[in-house]
C-alpha positions in Angstrom: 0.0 0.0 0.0 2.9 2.5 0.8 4.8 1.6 -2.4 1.2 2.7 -4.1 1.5 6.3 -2.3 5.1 6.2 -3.1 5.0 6.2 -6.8 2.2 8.4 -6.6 3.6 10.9 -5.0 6.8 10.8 -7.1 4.9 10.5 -10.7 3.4 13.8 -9.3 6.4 15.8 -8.0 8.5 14.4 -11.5 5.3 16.2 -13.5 5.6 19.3 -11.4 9.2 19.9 -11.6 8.5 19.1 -15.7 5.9 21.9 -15.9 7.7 24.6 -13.6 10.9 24.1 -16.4 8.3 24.3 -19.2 7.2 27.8 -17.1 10.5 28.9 -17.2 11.3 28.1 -20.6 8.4 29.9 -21.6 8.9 32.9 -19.4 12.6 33.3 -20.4 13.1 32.1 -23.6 9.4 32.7 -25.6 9.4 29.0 -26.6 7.2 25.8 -24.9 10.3 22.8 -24.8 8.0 19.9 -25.8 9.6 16.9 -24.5 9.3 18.4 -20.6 5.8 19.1 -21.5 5.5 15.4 -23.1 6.8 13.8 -20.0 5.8 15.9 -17.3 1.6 15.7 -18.7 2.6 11.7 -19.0 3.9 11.2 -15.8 0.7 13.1 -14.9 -1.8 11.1 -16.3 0.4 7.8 -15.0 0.0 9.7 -11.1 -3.6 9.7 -11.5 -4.2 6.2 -12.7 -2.5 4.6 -10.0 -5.4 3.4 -7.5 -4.8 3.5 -3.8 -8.3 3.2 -2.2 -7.8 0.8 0.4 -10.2 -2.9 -0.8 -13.1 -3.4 1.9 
């Protein structure tokens, strides 16, 4: 159950820390760097697809 939280919680910092460099590339630069965007909205969608409602 904690290994469930685990990746969870990773998966969702990884897709954070992709989107705050997409921010800054944006904000400095003018441009969007795709693969961060890519990954980080991947590692996104894999966070919220990992169930961990406890089985009654």
């Amino acid at each position: 159950m904690k290994l469930k939280w685990t990746l969870k919680i990773v998966f969702l910092i990884c897709a954070i820390l992709c989107s705050v460099i997409v921010g800054i590339m944006y904000t400095k630069l003018s441009f969007i760097d795709w693969p961060y965007a890519i990954v980080g909205f991947v590692f996104l969608i894999i966070s919220f697809a990992i169930p961990v409602k406890k089985k009654v």
